[in-house]
Structure formats: structure tokens, C-alpha cells
Backbone as a ProteinNet text record, in pm:
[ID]
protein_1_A
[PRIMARY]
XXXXXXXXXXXXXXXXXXXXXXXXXXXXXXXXXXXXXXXXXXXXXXXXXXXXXXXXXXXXXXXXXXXXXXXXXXXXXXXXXXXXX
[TERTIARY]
3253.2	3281.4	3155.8	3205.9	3088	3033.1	2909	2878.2	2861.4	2916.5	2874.1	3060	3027.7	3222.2	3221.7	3319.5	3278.7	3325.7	3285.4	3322.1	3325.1	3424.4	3441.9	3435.2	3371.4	3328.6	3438.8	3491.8	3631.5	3573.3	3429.4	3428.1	3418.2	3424.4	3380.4	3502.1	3624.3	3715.7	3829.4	3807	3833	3764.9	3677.9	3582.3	3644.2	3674.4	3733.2	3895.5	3959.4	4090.2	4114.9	4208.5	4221.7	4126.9	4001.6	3927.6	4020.4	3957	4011.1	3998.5	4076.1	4032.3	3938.1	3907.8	3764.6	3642.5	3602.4	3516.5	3564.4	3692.2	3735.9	3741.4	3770.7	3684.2	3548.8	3478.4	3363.7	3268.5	3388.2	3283.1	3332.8	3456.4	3447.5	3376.3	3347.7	3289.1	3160.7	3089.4	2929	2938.6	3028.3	3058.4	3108.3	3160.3	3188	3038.1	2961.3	2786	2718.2	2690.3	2679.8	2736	2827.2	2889.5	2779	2783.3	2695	2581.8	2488.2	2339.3	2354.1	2344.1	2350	2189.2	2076.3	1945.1	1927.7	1929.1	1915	1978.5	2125.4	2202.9	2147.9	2110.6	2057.6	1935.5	1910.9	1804.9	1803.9	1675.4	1659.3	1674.3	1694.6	1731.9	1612.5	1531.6	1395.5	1439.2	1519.7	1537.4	1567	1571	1606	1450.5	1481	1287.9	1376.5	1485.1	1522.9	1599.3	1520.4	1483.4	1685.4	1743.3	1850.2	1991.8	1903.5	2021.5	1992.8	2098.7	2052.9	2160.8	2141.4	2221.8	2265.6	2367.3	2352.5	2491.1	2444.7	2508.4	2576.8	2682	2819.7	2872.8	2962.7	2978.5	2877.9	2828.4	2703.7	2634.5	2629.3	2512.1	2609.1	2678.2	2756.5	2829.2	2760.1	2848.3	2735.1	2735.1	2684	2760.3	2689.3	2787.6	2636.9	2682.4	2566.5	2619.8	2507.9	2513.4	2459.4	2452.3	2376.2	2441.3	2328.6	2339.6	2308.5	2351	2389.8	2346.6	2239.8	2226.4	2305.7	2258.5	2350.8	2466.3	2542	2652.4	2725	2677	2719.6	2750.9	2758.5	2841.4	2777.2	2841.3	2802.1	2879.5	2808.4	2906.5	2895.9	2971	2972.2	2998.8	2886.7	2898.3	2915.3	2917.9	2946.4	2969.1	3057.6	3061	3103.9	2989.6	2969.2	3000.4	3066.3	3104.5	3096.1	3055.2	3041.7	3170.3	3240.6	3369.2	3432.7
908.4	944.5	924.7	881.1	824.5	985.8	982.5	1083.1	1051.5	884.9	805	805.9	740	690.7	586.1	453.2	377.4	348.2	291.2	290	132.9	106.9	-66.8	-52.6	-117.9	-180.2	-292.5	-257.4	-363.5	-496.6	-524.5	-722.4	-716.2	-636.1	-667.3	-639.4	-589.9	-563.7	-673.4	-761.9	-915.2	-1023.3	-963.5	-1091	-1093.2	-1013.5	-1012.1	-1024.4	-1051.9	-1086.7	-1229.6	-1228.2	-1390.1	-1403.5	-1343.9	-1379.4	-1351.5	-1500.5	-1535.8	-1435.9	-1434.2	-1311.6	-1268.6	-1427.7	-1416.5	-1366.5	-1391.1	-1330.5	-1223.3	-1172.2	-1036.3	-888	-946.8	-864.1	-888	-955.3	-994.7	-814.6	-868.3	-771	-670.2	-598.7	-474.1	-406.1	-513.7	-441.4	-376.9	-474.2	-477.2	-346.7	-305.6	-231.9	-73.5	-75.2	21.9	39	-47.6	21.7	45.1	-8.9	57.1	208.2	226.1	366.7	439.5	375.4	479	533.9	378.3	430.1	332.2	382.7	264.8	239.8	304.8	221	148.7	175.7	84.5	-38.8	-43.1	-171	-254.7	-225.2	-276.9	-329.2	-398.4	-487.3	-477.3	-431.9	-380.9	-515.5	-534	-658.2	-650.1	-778.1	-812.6	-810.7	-813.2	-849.9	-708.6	-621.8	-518.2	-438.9	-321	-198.7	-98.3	-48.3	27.2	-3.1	57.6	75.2	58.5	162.3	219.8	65.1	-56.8	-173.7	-227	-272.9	-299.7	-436.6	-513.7	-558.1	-600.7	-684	-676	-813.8	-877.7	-1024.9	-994.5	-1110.3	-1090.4	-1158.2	-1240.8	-1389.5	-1466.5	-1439.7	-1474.3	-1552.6	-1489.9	-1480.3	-1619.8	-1615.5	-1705.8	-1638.7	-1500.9	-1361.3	-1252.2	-1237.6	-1156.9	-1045.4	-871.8	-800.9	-698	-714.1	-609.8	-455.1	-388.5	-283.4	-136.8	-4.8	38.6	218.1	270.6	394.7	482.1	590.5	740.4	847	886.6	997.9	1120.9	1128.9	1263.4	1291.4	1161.5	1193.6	1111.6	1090.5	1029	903.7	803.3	701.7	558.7	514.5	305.2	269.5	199.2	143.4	-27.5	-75.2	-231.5	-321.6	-381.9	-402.1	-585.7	-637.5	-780.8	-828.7	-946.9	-986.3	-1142.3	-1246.7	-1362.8	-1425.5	-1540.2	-1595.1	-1747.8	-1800.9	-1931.1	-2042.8	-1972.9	-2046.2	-2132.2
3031.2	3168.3	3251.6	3359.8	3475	3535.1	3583.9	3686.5	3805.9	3813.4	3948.9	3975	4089.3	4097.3	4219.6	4208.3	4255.4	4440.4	4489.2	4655	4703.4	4692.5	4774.3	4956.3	4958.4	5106.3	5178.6	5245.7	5282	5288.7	5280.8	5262.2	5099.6	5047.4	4874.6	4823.7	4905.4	4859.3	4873.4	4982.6	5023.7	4932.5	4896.8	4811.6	4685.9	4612.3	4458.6	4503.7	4589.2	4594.4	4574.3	4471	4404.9	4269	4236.7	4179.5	4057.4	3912.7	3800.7	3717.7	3624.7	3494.9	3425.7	3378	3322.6	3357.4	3503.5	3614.4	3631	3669.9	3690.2	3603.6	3430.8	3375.9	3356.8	3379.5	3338.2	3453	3558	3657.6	3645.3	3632.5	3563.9	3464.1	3353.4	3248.7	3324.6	3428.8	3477.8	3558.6	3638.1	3684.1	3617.4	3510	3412.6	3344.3	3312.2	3295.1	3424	3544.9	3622.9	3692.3	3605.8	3689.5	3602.2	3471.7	3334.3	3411.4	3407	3412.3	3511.3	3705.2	3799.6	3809.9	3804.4	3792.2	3697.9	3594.3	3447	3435.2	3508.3	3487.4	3643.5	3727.4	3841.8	3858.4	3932.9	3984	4146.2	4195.3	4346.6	4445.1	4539.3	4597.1	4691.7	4650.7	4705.7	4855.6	4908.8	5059.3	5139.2	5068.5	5143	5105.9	5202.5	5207.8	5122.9	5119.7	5038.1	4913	4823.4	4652.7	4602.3	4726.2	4628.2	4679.5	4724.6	4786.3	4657.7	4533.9	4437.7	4385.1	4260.8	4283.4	4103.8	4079	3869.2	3893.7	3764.6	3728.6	3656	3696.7	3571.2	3541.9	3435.4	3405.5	3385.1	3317.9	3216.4	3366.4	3471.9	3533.9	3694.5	3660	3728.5	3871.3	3841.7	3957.5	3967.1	4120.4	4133.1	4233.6	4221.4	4324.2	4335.3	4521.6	4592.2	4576.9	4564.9	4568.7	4618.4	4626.8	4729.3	4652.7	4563.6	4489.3	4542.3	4571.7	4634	4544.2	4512.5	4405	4452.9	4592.2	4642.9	4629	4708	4665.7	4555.5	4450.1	4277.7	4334.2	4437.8	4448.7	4448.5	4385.7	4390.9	4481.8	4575.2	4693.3	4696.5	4651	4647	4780.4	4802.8	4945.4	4924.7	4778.3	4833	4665.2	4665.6	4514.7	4594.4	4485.3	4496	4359	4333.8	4192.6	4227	4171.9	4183	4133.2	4073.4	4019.4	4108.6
[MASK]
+++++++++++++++++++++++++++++++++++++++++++++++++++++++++++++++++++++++++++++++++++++

């Protein structure tokens, strides 16, 4: 069980519509360890000043999905998912 819980952003929620299976679990799974441990499975996104805009690959690196961790209030908020397929 997560202590995080997850929050789609209505463009990230447009972005994974249509997306293939393979990619689609690929990014759940990435997303099911991010709920685990969301610093550990993340990587901070050089382009942003804050630490907690983060971001983690999926489909053996072929996908990526932005992200943005909430200690306060437990939440991963997915603000963008990119796949190259």
C-alpha cells in the first residue's frame, strides 16, 4: 500500500489516451513504484528551481512522465507523459 496517491493533471490525462499496452503498462508499473518511494524512483527535472518537479522513464526509457511530489499532502501529481512510439 502506497502512502502517496496519485493526481492526473487534465493534459497528462489527454496524453495517455490512446496510448498502446505495452507503454501503458510499462507506465503503470513506473508509477505503482513511484507511489512506493516517489523520491527514490524520481529524478529532479534540471529545468525547474524546485527539487519536488520531478520526473522517471518507462518503456525501457522510450517514455517519459512529469511529475511534481506533495509530502504534505501524500500526492504525485502527473503533469505530462511523453512516449515516443
Amino acid at each position: 500500500m502506497s502512502a502517496y496517491r496519485p493526481v492526473w493533471h487534465a493534459k497528462s490525462s489527454a496524453e495517455v489516451y490512446g496510448l498502446p499496452e505495452r507503454p501503458g503498462k510499462a507506465l503503470f508499473d513506473v508509477l505503482v513504484d513511484v507511489l512506493r518511494d516517489p523520491w527514490g524512483q524520481t529524478v529532479p527535472d534540471p529545468e525547474e528551481d524546485d527539487e519536488a518537479f520531478r520526473f522517471a522513464l518507462f518503456d525501457l526509457g522510450d517514455g517519459i512522465v512529469h511529475l511534481h511530489l506533495d509530502d504534505q499532502a501524500r500526492t504525485v501529481t502527473v503533469h505530462g507523459v511523453m512516449w515516443l512510439g
